[in-house]
C-alpha positions in Angstrom: -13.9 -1.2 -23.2 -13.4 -3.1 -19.9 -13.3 -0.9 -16.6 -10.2 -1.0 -15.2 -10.2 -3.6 -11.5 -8.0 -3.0 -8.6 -6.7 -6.3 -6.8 -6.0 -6.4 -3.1 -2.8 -8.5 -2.5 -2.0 -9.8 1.0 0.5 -11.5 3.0 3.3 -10.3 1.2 7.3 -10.4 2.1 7.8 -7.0 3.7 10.9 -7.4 1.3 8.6 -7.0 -1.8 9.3 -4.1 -4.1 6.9 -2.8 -6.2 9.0 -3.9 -9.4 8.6 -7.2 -8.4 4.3 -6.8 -7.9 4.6 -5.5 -11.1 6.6 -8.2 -12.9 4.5 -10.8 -11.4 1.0 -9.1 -12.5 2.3 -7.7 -16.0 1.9 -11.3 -17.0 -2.2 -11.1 -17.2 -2.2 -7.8 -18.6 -1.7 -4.3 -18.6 -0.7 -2.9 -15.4 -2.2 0.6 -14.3 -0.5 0.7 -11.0 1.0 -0.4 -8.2 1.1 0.5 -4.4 2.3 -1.7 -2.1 1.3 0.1 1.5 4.0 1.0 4.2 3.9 2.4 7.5 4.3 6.4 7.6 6.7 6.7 10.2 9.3 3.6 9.7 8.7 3.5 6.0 8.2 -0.7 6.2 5.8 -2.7 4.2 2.5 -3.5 6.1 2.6 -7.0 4.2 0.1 -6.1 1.6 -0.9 -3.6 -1.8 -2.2 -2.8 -4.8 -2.6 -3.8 -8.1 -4.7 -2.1 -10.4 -5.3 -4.0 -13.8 -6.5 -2.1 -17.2 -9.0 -4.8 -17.5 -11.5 -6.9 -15.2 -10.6 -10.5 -17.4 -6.7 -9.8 -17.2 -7.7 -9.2 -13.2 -9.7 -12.2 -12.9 -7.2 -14.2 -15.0 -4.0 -12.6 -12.3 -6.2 -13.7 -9.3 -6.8 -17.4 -10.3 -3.3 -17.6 -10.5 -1.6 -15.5 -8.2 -4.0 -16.3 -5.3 -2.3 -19.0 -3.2 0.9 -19.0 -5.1 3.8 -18.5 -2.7 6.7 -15.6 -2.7 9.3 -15.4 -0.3 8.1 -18.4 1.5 4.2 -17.0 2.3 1.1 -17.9 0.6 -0.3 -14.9 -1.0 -3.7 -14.1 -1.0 -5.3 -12.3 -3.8 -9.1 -10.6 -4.6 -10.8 -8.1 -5.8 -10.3 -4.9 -3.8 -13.0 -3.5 -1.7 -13.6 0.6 -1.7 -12.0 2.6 0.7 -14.1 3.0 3.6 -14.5 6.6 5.1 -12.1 7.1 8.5 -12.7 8.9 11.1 -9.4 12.4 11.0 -7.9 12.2 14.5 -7.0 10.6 17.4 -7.1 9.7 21.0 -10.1 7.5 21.4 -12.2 10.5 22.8 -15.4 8.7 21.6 -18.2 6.9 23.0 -15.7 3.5 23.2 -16.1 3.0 26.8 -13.5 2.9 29.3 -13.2 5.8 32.1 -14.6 9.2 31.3 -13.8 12.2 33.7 -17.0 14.5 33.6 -17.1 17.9 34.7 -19.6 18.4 37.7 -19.6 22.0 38.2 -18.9 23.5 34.0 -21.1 27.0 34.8 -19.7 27.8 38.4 
């Protein structure tokens, strides 16, 4: 059995639903899921998502034909997903980024 093969699709309509992802994508194959990725404090699309496929040929089949095709008057762009990468928790840009850094002169007075 073919492992299943998430897809990475990008420069969606921020009007996309995820019905309509997975009405487009259904047509290659079985469908395990879709996430189309919004912003967590207005609630709006980012422009892209998810599509994970059951199997790799019915993935490879979606991109050859999905990739380019237009929706909603963009060209959307479609491939393989790469793995999450690890993110640093927090904020502020404390790090070593540059800009100014107040140091403390005189910690143990």
């Amino acid at each position: 059995m073919s492992q299943t093969q998430k897809l990475y699709v990008g420069s969606l309509p921020y009007k996309t639903t995820e019905d309509e992802l997975y009405q487009i994508f259904s047509q290659f194959g079985a469908i395990v899921s879709v996430k189309i990725v919004t912003d967590r404090v207005t609630g709006q699309s980012k422009g892209f998502g998810f599509v994970e496929m059951e199997k790799a040929d019915d993935a490879n089949k979606a991109i050859e034909s999905v990739n380019g095709s237009e929706l909603g008057g963009r060209t959307l762009v479609v491939s393989i997903a790469r793995p999450p990468q690890e993110r640093e928790r927090g904020g502020g840009g404390r790090g070593d980024e540059g800009g100014f850094q107040r140091q403390r002169r005189y910690r143990d007075r």
